[in-house]
N, C-alpha and C positions, 0 to 999 in steps of 0.2 A: 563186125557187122552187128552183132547182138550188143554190141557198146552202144551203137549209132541208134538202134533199135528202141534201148532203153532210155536214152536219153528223148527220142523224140516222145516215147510213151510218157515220160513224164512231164514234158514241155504239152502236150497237150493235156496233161490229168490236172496240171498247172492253169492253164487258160478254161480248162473247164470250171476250177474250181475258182480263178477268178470274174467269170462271166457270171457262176451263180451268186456269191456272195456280192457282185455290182448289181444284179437284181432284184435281190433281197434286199439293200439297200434304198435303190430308188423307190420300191415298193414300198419300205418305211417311209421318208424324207415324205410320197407323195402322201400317205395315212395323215403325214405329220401338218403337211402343207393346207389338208384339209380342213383338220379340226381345228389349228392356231387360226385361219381366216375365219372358219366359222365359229369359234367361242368368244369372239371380240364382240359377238352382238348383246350377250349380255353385260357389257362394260357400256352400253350405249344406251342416253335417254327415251323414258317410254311415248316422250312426246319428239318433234319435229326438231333434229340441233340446232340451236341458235336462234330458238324461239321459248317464249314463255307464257304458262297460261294467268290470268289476275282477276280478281276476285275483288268487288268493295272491302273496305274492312270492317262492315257491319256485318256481313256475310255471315254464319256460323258454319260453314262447310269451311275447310283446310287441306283436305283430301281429298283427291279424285284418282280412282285405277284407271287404266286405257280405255277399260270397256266402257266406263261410265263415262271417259271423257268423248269416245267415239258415238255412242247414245244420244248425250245431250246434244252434240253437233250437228248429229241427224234428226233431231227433233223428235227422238222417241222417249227422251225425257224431256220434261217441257218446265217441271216444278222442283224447286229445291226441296222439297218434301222428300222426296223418293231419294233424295243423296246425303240424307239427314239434316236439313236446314229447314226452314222455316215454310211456311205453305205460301209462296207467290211464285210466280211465274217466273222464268231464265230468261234474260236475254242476255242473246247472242247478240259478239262484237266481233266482227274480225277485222285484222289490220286495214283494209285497205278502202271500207267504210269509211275511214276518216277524211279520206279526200273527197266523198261524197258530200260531206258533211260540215265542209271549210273551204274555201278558195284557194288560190293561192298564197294570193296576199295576206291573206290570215295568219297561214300557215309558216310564213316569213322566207325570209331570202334564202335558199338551197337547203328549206322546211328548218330552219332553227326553230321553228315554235312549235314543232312536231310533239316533243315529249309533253310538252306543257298541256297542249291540246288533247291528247289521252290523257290526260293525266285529269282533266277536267272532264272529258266522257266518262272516266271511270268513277270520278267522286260523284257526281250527278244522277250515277245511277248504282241504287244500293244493289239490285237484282242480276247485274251487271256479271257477267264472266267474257274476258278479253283474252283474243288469241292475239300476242304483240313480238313481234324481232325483240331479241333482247338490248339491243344495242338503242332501240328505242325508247326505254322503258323511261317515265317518267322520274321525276327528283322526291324522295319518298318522303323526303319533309315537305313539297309541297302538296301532296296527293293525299288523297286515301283510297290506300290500294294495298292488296295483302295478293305476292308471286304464292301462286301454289308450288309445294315442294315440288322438285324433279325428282323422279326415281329410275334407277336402270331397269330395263327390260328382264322379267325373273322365269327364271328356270317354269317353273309351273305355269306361266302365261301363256307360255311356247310351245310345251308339250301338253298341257289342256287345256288350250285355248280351243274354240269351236267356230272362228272365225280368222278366215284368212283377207287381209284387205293392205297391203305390205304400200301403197300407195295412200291410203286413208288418211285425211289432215283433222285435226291436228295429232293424232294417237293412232299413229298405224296398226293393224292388228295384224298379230304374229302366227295365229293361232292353228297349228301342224294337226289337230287331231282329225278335221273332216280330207287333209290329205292321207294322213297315216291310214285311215280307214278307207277310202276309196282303192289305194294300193293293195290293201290285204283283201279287198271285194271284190276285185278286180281277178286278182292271182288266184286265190282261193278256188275262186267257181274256175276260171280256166285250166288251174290242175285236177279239178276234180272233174273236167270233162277229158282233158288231155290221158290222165292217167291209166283209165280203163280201157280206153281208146289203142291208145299205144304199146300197150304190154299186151294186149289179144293180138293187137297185129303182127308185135315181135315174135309172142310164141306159134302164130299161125306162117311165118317166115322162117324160123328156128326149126321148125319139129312138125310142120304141117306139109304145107308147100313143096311139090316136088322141084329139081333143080332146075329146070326151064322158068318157070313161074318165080322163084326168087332171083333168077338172071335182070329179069322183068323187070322186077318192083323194087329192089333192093335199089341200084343208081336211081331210079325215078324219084325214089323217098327221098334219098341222100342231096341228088339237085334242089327237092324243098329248101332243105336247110340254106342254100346258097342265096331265094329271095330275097332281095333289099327289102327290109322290114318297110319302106314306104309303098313296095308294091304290093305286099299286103294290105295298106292304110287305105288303098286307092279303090281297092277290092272290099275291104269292107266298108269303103265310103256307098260305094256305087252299089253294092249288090247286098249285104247283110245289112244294113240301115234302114233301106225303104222294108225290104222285107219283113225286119222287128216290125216297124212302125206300121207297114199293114196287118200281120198278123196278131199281134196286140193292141190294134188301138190307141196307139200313142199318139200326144201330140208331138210326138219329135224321137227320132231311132236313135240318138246318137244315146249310148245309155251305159250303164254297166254291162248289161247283158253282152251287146254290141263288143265292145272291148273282152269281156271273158272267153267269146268266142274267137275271135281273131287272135288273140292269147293260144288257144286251144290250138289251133292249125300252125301257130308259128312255132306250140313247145314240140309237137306230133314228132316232126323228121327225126330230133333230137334223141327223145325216150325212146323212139321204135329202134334208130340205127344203133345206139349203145346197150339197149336193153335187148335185141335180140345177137348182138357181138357177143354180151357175157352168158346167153344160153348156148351159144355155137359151139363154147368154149368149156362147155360142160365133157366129162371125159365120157366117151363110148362107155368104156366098162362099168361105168355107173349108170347110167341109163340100160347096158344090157341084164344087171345084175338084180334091178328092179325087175325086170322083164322075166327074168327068171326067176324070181322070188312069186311069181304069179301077178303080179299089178298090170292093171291094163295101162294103156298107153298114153290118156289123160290123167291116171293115176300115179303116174310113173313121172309125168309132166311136173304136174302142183308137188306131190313128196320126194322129188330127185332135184330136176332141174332147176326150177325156181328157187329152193331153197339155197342149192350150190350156187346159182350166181345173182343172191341175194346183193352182196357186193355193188356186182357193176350195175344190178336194176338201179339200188338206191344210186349212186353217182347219177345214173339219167335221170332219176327222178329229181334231185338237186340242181344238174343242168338245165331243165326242163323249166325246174322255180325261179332260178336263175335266171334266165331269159323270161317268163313270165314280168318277173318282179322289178328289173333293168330294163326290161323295154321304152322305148320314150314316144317315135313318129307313129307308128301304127296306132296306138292307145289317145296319144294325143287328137288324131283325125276323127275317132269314132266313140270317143266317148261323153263329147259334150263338153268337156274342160271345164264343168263349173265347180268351182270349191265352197261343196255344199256338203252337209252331214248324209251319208247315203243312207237309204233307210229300208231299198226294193233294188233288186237287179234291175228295174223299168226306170230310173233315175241317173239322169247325169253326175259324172263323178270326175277329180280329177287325181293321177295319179301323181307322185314325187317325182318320178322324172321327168312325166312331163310338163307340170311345174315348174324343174329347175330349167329346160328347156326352150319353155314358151318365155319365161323371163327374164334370163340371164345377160340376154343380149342389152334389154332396157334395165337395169339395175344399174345405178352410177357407183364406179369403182369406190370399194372401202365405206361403200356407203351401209346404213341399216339393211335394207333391202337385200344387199349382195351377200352381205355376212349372212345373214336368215338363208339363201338359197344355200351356202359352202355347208351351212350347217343341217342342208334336210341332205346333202349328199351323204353327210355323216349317219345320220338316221338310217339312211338306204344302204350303209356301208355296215351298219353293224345289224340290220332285219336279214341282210343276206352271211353276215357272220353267221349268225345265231341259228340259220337252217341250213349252213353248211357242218356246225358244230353237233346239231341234236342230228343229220343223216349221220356223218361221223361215229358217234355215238350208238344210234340205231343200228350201224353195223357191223360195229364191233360186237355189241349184243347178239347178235344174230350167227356172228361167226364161232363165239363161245357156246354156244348152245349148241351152232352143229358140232363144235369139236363134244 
């Protein structure tokens, strides 16, 4: 019997120990699956694939960055001046101007005279910058016409860039900083309302509340936590939005604020139900020993209890960030989704997930686009590393000092 005993002890110490290390596994594989999709987009041109931008070859401009190439196309640069070239005016060419501008019969039998034909807008006009298929590009001994270099999308574009426009022609812009920021705007104020919130209530359920009254509230909290974050999203469509918007004076609720708070109510169930488990879990004797060292009993609170399950606060406080900073439908409904530099909690913002959320579906596989979303997942993967790492750290600090 204790043969059969041992063996199944081991057969299951065996499956257990193969279940973790298969988790650990796909856990990595999925880290890996992340980054490989989204690090291709820096291998990818900063203009549109399988197009090129052209230049007279009197031109003295050779260089153009995204931003400048996405500028002059909106007409906010208008003179080669401002791109180091000569004081005259830009004109814009795009591909498909040509057909406005030739027949068909010009153009020849199934457009064989196509390249010829640019090739002839472009020498005719020195002030000239042409967005062309490359496959259409003119014969460059009959032209004059200078391709500006292509460059891959660089590190520094993407992470300080201040414009996000990943659909933008011909120079998409990449640019993660007004998301990075809206996410940290976002989280930020919703843990700093959550947090105080939530640790008076745990300690007012831990150490306050007689046992009728946490009968009460304790499951009531706890079902919080079970709302579909969209029924939250519908709640603060309907009822916290008008409300900012009238009490502020906005012309529009959907804001930072908006989202900080809904943030706020969604981390609450979280930090109260684990933050007041690890004061429960405070030993009598130490709480009694206080009590007889002469400390009163909110004294006895903040210098005993708190400090002993310093631990599982921080964990809820980390969970708490965590679901702040990961959330996507709730934030998405009430914050306005513009990917703008936030500047005021009274200001639309948009968050990383829900960014990666609202467009993931319209991004064409392996395209630019799609690699830039795989890669703000990454972003999001390592903002919640690095505050799972420094709570980590905060509490082990915490734990050596009590010792």
């Amino acid at each position: 019997m204790k043969r059969l005993r041992r063996i199944f002890e081991r057969i299951v110490e065996a499956m257990l120990t193969l279940s973790g290390g298969i988790t650990s596994l796909v856990i990595l594989l999925i880290v890996l699956f992340l980054f490989k999709e989204g690090i291709g987009l820096f291998n990818s041109p900063d203009i549109e694939k399988g197009y090129v931008l052209c230049v007279n070859s009197s031109n003295q401009v050779r260089k153009l960055d995204p931003y400048q190439i996405k500028q002059i196309f909106d007409s906010e640069i208008t003179n080669w001046k401002e791109v180091g070239g000569l004081d005259s005016e830009i004109m814009l060419f795009r591909f498909d101007e040509i057909f406005n501008m030739y027949s068909d019969e010009e153009l020849g039998e199934d457009e064989t005279l196509l390249p010829q034909k640019l090739g002839e807008v472009i020498t005719g006009n020195p002030n000239i910058i042409a967005f062309l298929p490359e496959k259409y590009l003119p014969d460059a001994g009959a032209s004059n016409y200078s391709p500006l270099p292509l460059e891959n999308i660089r590190v520094q574009d993407f992470v300080g860039g201040r414009e996000w426009m990943p659909t933008a022609t011909p120079a998409a812009q990449f640019g993660i900083l007004p998301l990075i920021l809206g996410t940290l705007w976002v989280s930020v104020f919703a843990i700093l309302i959550a947090l105080p919130l939530g640790l008076g209530v745990a300690i007012y359920l831990s150490e306050l509340a007689n046992e009728r009254v946490r009968r009460l509230l304790k499951p009531a909290i706890e079902l919080l936590a079970g709302i579909p974050s969209v029924v939250y999203g519908f709640f603060g469509l309907v009822v916290l939005v008008p409300l900012i918007q009238k009490t502020f004076d906005l012309p529009v609720g959907e804001t930072a604020l908006a989202g900080s708070l809904i943030l706020a109510i969604m981390a609450l169930p979280t930090i109260i139900t684990l933050a007041e488990d690890a004061m429960r879990n405070t030993p009598r004797a130490m709480r009694e020993a206080g009590l007889a060292l002469g400390a009163t009993q909110w004294q006895t609170i903040y210098r005993v209890v708190v400090p002993y399950a310093a631990s599982g606060i921080t964990a809820a406080v980390v969970l708490g960030i965590g679901r702040a900073i990961g959330e996507t439908m709730a934030v998405l409904m009430v914050t306005g989704n513009a990917a703008a530099m936030p500047h005021s909690l009274f200001e639309s913002v948009r968050t990383i997930p829900a960014t990666i959320a609202a467009e993931l579906g319209e991004a064409p596989a392996g395209g630019t686009h799609y690699q830039a979303l795989f890669l703000l997942g990454c972003i999001l993967f390592i903002i919640t590393m690095i505050i799972s790492i420094s709570a980590e750290m905060i509490s082990k600090k915490q734990k050596n000092q009590g010792l």
